[in-house]
C-alpha positions, -999 to 999 in steps of 0.1 A, spaced: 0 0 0 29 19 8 44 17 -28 12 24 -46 6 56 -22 42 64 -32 33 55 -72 3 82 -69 14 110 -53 48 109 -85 15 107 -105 10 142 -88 -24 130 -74 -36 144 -39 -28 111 -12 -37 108 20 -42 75 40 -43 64 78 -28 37 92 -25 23 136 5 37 141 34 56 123 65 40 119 95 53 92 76 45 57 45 65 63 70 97 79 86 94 46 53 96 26 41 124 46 78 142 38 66 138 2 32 155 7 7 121 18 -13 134 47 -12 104 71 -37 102 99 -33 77 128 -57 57 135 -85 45 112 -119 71 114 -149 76 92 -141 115 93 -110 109 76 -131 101 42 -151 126 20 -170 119 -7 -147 132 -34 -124 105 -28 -111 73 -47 -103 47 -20 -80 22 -24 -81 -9 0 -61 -39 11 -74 -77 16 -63 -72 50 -91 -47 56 -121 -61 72 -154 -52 65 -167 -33 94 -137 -8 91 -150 26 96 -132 39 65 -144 16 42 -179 17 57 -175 55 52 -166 53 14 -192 29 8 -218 54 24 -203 85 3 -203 60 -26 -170 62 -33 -151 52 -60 -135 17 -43 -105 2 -59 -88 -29 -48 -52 -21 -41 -45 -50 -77 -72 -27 -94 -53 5 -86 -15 -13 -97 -33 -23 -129 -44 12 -140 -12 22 -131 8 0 -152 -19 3 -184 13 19 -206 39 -8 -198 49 -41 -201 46 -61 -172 73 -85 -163 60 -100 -132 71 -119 -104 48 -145 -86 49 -177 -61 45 -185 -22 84 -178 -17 112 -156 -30 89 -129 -45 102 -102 -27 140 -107 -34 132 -118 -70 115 -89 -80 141 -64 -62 167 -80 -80 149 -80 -112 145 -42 -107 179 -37 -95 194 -55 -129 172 -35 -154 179 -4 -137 218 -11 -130 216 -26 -171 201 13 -178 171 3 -180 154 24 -157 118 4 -152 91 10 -132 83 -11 -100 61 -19 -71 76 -45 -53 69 -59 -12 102 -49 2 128 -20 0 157 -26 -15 187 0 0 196 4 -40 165 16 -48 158 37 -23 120 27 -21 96 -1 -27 83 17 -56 90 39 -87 81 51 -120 112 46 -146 116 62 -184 119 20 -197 87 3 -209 93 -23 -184 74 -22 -152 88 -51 -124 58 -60 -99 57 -85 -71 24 -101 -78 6 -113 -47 -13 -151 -47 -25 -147 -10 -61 -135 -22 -62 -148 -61 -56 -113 -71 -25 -117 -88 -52 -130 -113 -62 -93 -124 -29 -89 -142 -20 -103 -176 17 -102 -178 45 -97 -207 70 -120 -189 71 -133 -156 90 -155 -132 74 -185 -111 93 -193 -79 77 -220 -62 39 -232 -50 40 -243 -14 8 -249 7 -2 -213 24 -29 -190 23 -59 -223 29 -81 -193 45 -86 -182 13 -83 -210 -17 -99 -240 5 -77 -268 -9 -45 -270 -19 -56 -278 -54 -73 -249 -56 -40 -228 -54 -22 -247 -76 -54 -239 -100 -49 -207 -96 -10 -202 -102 -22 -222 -135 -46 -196 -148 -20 -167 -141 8 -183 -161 -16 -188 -190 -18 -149 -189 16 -145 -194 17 -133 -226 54 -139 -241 66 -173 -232 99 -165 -239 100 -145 -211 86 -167 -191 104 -183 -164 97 -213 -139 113 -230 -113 118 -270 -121 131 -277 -88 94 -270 -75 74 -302 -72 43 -286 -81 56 -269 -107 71 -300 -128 41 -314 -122 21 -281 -145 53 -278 -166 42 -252 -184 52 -236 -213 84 -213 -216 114 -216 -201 122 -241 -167 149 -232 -145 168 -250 -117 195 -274 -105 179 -299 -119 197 -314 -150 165 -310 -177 158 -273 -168 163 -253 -199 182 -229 -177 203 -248 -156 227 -241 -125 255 -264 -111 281 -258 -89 266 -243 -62 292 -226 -40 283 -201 -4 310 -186 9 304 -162 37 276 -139 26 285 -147 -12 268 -171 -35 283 -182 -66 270 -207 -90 276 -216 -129 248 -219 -159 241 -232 -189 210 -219 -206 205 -215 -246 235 -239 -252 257 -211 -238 277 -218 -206 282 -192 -176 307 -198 -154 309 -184 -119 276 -158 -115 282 -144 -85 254 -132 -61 256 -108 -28 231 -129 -11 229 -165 5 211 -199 8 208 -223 -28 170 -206 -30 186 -171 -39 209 -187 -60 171 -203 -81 159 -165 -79 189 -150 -89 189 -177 -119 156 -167 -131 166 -133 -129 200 -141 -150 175 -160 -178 145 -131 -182 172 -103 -183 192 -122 -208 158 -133 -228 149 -93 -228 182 -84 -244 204 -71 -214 242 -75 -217 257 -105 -195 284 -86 -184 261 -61 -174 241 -85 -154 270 -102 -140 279 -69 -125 245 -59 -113 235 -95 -96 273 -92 -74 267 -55 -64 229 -62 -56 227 -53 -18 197 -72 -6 157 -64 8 150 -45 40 137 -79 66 153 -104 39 188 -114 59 190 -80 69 220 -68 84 208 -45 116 240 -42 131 269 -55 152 270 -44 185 299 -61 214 308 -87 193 271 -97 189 258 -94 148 219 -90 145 204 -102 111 161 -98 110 144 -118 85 105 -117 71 104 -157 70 72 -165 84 62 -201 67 80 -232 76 96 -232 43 110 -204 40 124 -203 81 144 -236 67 156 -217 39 167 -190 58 180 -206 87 204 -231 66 216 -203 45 227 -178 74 243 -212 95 261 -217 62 274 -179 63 282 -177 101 300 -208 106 301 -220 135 290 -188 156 259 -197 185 228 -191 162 205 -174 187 169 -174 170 137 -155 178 109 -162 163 75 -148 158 48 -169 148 26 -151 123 -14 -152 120 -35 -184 133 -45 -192 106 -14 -199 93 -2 -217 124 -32 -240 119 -23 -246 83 11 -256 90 6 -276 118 31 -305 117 58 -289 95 74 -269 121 98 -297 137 125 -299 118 124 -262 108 150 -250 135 174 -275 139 202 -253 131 196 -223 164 215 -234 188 190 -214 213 156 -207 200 130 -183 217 94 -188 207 66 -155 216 31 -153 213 15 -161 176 13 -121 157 -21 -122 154 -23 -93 125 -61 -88 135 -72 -120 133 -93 -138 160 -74 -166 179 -83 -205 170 -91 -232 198 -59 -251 199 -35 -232 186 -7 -212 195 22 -207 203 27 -237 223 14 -257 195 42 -254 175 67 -252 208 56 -284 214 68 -292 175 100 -279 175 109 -298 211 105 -330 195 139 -324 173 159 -298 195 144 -304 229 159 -281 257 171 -257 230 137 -241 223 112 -223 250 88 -197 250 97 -156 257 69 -131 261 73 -108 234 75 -79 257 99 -92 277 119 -104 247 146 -80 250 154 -78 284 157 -117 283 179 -120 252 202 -91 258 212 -111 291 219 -144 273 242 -127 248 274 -136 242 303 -119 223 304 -138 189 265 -145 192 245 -138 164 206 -128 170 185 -140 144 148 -126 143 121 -143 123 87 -131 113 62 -109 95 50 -92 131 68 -68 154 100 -91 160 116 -68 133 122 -43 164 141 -62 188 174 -60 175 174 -25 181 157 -30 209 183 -55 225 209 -29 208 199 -2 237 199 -23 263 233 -36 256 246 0 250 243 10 286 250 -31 295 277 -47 270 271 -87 276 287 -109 298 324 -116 291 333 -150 277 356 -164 304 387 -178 290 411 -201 309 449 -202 298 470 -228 307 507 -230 302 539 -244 314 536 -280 319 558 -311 323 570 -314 296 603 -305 276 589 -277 258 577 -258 288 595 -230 276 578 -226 244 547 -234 256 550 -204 279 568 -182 249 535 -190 232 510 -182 264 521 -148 263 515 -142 228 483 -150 228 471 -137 263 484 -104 242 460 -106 215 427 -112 231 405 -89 228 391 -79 264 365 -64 256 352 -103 246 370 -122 273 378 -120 309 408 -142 311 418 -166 339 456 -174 336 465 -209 345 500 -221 351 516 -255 354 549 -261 366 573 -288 353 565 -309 382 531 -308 372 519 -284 401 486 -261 388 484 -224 400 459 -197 389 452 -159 389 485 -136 403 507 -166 412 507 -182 372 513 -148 360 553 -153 349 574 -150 324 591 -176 302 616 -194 320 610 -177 347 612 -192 389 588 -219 399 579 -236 431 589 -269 434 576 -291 462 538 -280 471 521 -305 486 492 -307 465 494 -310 424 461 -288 425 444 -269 450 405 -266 452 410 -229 449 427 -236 416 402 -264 403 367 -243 415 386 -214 387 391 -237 358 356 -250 361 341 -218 362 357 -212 326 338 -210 296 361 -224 277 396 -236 283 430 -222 264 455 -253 262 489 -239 256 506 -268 260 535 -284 235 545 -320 239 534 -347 265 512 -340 293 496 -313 277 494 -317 236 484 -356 234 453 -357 245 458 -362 286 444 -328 300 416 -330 265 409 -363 282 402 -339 316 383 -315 298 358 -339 287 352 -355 319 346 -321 330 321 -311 300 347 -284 295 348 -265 262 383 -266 251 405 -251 221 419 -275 194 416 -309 189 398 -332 210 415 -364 236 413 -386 206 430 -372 181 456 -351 197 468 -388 213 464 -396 175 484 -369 159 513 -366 187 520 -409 181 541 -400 148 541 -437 144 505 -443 146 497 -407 126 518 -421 100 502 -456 100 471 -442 92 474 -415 64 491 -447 47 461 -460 48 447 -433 36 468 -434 0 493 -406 13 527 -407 13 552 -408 43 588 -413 46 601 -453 51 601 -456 88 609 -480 115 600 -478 150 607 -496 184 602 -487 219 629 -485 251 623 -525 260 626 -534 224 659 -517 215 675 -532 253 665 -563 240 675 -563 201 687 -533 193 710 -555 165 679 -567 150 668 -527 148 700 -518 137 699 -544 106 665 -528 94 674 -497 98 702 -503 71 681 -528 49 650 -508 50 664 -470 53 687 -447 31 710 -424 52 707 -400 66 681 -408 89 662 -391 115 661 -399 147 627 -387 165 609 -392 200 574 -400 185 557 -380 210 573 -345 211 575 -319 186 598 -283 181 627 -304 174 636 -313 210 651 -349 207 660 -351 166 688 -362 155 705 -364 119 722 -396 113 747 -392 84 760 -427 89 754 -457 106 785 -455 136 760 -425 147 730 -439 149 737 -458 188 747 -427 200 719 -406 185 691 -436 197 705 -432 231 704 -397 237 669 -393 218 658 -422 247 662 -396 274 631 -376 261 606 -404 248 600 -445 254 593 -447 216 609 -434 189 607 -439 151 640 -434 125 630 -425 89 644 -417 56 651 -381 47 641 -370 15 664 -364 -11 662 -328 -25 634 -319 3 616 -287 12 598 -282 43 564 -273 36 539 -262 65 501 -260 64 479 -242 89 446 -261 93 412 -248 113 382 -262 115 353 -289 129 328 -299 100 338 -272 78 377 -269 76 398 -243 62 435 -251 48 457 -218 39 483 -222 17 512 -225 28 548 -219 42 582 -231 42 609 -238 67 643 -234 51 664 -262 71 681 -271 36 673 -306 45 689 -301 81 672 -294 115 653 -264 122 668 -246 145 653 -246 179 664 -210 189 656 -200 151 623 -216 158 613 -199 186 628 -163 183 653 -169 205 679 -159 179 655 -134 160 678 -128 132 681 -164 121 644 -169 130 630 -143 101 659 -153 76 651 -196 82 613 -197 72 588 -178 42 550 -176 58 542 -177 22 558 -206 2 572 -198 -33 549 -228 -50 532 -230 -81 490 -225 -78 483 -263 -90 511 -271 -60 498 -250 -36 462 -264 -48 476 -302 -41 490 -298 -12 463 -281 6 440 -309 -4 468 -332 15 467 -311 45 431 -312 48 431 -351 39 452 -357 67 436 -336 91 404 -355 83 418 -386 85 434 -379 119 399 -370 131 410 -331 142 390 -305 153 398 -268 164 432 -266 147 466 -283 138 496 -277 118 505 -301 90 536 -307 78 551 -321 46 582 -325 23 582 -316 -13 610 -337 -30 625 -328 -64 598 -345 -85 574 -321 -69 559 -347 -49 543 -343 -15 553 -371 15 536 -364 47 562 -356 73 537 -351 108 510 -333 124 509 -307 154 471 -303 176 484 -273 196 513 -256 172 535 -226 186 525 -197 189 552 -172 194 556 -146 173 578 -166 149 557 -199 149 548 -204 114 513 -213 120 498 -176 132 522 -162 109 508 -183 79 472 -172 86 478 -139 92 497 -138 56 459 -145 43 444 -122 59 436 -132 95 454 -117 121 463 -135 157 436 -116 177 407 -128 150 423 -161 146 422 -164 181 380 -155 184 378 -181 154 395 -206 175 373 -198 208 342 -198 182 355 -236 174 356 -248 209 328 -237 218 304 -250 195 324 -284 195 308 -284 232 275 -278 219 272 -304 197 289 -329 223 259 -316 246 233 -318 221 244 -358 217 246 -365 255 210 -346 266 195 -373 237 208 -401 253 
């Protein structure tokens, strides 16, 4: 209504109109010259007037009554858009979901193409500047609307179908009878060559009308593949006409913009508009007001609002932003909309919101309709439980903000959902948390530990404890001596290397332990045994801790270099020969080790403990009269160790790997030992000089190199079952081969460790790889929770 009052008054015709409240569209009408009245009165009609109504209005308004009592001219809002459009040619965009988006984008093309249409469509679209407009082209993009069967009054030149879903049974009866409808208004369509529908819609197929079909399915005439979201992009390839385009790239997200962003592609290509052109216009498009609308970011908290209102189109919407945020808590509020929609629905809501990870339900918005026996908002509460259980409960819609600003967290993001008043909480919740930021997450750092890279492990503490960002966290430091004694708060805060107490009675106070469990999520800095195998994961668990990097199992995995390398044999990738033995088995026959060392291996060799790392232990064995002497000193820092082959010709090549379900390799760097051992000073900064000149944090590799070896790296993280984090490390022999050399859970972090430096070479910096990291524990814990409250 607001767009055809907005359509008029450009016409230079005298507009006034009244609606329950003002809100920022009709101030912005009145700025143009509408005289808006709140509130709806008979006085606020004369006889001289042509009224224009909505569905929506009921009968026994006093407005309406008034105009029918002044006999009036009375035009249904479809009537009035008709006359309106009389000198143009229609190119409009119907079905139950997408309309809004669709038609913007339509509008946005032809006008970013220069051809400036008209347009009336349901939503504003920031590039427009308004939900309607009168344009010199011929063209005129509307949103037609099937809730009331009056998108029948139109007969279009071209349109585009999105999709028939069940909605709207107040009005059409049966489901049939919809389908009927959508039928008759595609026979309108006057130009099937600008006509496009959507193949991937059951109903749809089932018409398969004429023109042209569109989809991912493999008979559409206009067909997508390759389907790729990244972020809060959309990309996807087409082939339509026999022609193929590669890579169309959207500014939107979720696989059903990238069907409404197809159909757009095929109609503006069928009406003569340049591909480049289009290209251009559907990557710089900026989105609907209410369609994954960005309201703000406020404390580390991003708030998105959304229209989605029918079962459908919550999945939609939900799956696309999870896809965008990652692994970020997904806090959802939704509004139910109308009864009678509630009613119609009934029994498709369970599975809807599987992907919030907290989800508020209010009251139903009843948009003036009467309540129904039986349902309400419980009704679908009761839904949803069966599929996410303790996840879901009920917030008063008044109390809504108060309630949600409290359960905040820094890297939340607020969803809202609905057609009703929901759109308001974000800003809502937005001035609360002005005067209140959220509660901190609480972080606990641990470093030290018994093992012989307490140093490092330390080195690496204080890096990190000097990128968080504390406006996020409120950090507990955690210290643990080389004896294995814990301390917390003032009494850990020391520097590497620094004094530490050596005979306390206990290995943990309950001073100590009552901190660490009132963490949110635990900090392991820990290199080597004790700390980086899996032993204080193992603790964690036990404790239902949420934890940073990988999990007990696979950091006991990854730090047995024999059993790491075992299985990514298994796995078809390469390692170095190798044998191994532990402390009894060398006392006992260290002659028979000896012999398959030299039958099996090519010196040099490398000597290794299997369960340390930063080159504490290694040696290189240039002949055999060293390798005794190299096994027993190696023996003082491991029961187990492994000897393997160098390789010939090798560079050191280093991957830095994040990630739980979705995992992210960057490419990578190089270590330049020259086939020697990296230097532990040079490794740690210790010798800062050496350190910068010994390693590149990007490798001088060729792109189908960097491409292969990446797809190694995450191969072998998978395989190793790792979460959180790890580093990767490889060779690259003279043929330009890959061999796997062995895999870090919790790599350094000082500011020469290759892994920080690596990721912030592509573009993320310690302080936000560290949030990502915190992001990654935390919703590891979630789903662990999720799994044991089923049980």
């Amino acid at each position: 209504m607001s767009g055809l009052a907005r359509l008029a008054l450009i016409k230079g015709f005298s507009v006034s109109g009244s609606d329950i409240a003002t809100n920022q569209v009709t101030n912005v009408l009145a700025q143009d010259g509408a005289h808006i009245s709140t509130g709806h009165f008979s006085e606020n009609i004369s006889s001289d007037m042509n009224v224009i109504y909505s569905t929506d209005i009921k009968n026994d308004n006093p407005e309406l009554l008034a105009a029918k009592k002044l006999n009036c001219k009375l035009l249904h809002r479809s009537e009035f858009l008709q006359i309106l459009m009389e000198d143009y040619q229609l190119l409009a965009v119907a079905g139950t979901h997408g309309k809004t988006t669709t038609s913007s984008l339509l509008a946005w093309v032809l006008e970013s193409c220069g051809h400036h249409s008209s347009y009336a469509i349901g939503g504003i679209a920031p590039q427009l500047s308004s939900n309607s407009n009168f344009g010199s082209s011929n063209f005129f993009v509307a949103e037609v609307c099937e809730s009331d069967g009056t998108f029948l009054n139109y007969s279009p030149h071209g349109a585009i179908i999105t999709n028939i879903d069940r909605d709207h049974m107040d009005f059409y009866g049966t489901e049939n009878a919809l389908i009927n409808a959508f039928d008759t208004f595609i026979q309108k369509v006057s130009s099937k060559n600008c006509l496009f529908w959507c193949a991937d819609d059951f109903h749809l197929q089932k018409l398969y009308p004429q023109g042209f079909s569109y989809g991912f399915n493999p008979h559409c005439a206009l067909k997508a593949s390759r389907f790729v979201q990244k972020e809060w992009m959309l990309s996807f390839d087409a082939e339509f006409k026999g022609v193929a385009y590669e890579n169309i790239e959207v500014s939107l997200v979720g696989k059903h913009n990238a069907l409404n962003a197809l159909a757009v592609f095929g109609l503006a290509l069928s009406i003569g508009l340049d591909e480049k052109e289009i290209r251009h216009a559907l990557k710089t498009f900026k989105g609907v007001l209410r369609r994954c609308e960005k309201k703000g970011e406020l404390n580390g908290v991003l708030f998105l609002d959304d229209y989605a209102h029918h079962p459908t189109e919550l999945k939609a919407t939900l799956n696309s932003i999870r896809q965008a945020i990652g692994e970020r808590r997904l806090v959802v509020a939704y509004q139910p909309h109308r009864y009678t929609r509630a009613a119609d629905c009934r029994g498709m809501y369970g599975k809807v919101f599987c992907e919030a990870d907290a989800l508020f339900v209010t009251e139903i918005y009843a948009a003036r309709e009467s309540p129904i026996p039986g349902i309400s908002h419980e009704t679908i509460i009761a839904e949803v439980r069966g599929y996410i259980n303790h996840r879901c409960s009920h917030i008063k819609r008044k109390e809504s903000a108060s309630t949600i600003a409290e359960f905040l967290r820094p890297h939340d993001v607020l969803l809202t959902l609905g057609a009703g008043d929901i759109t308001n909480l974000s800003e809502e919740i937005m001035e609360k948390m002005a005067l209140n930021p959220p509660s901190k997450i609480k972080v606990g750092l641990i470093g030290g530990g018994a093992s012989v890279e307490h140093d490092i492990s330390l080195i690496s503490f204080a890096n990190i404890f000097s990128a968080l960002n504390q406006k996020y966290y409120e950090v507990e430091q955690f210290r643990i001596t080389r004896h294995g004694t814990w301390s917390h708060g003032d009494s850990a805060r020391v520097s590497a290397r620094g004094h530490e107490e050596i005979n306390m009675a206990e290995k943990m106070s309950a001073g100590t332990l009552k901190a660490l469990l009132e963490c949110d999520i635990i900090c392991p800095i820990l290199h080597g045994t004790h700390g980086e195998d899996g032993t204080i994961q193992g603790l964690f668990d036990m404790f239902s801790k949420a934890y940073v990097g990988c999990d007990h199992r696979s950091s006991a995995i990854c730090m047995d270099k024999v059993l790491s390398k075992r299985l990514v044999l298994d796995a078809g990738i390469l390692t170095a020969p190798f044998v191994s033995f532990n402390r009894f088995q060398w006392d006992k026959s260290n002659q028979h080790f000896m012999l398959r060392i030299n039958q099996e291996l090519t010196y040099p060799v490398f000597v290794k403990p299997i369960h340390l790392g930063s080159s504490i232990g290694i040696h290189k064995v240039a002949s055999p009269e060293m390798l005794s002497d190299a096994i027993k000193d190696s023996f003082r820092f491991d029961t187990t160790l492994i000897v393997e082959n160098g390789i010939e010709q090798m560079r050191e090549i280093e991957f830095s790997v994040l990630g739980n379900n979705e995992i992210t390799v960057f490419p990578p760097g190089e270590v330049h030992a020259n086939g020697n051992l990296h230097d532990y000073d040079a490794k740690y900064g210790l010798n800062p000089e050496k350190a910068a000149a010994e390693f590149d944090a990007i490798a001088k590799l060729s792109k189908a190199q960097i491409e292969e070896g990446m797809n190694l790296a995450k191969q072998v993280y998978k395989t190793l079952g790792c979460s959180g984090l790890a580093r990767v490390d490889t060779f690259l022999d003279a043929d330009g081969i890959f061999w796997f050399n062995e895999i870090n859970p919790i790599p350094g972090f000082t500011k020469y460790s290759l892994y920080p430096l690596m990721c912030q070479a592509n573009g993320l910096p310690l302080d936000q790889l560290i949030d990502k990291l915190i992001v990654l524990g935390l919703e590891r814990r979630r789903q662990q929770d999720r799994v044991e409250v089923s049980r």
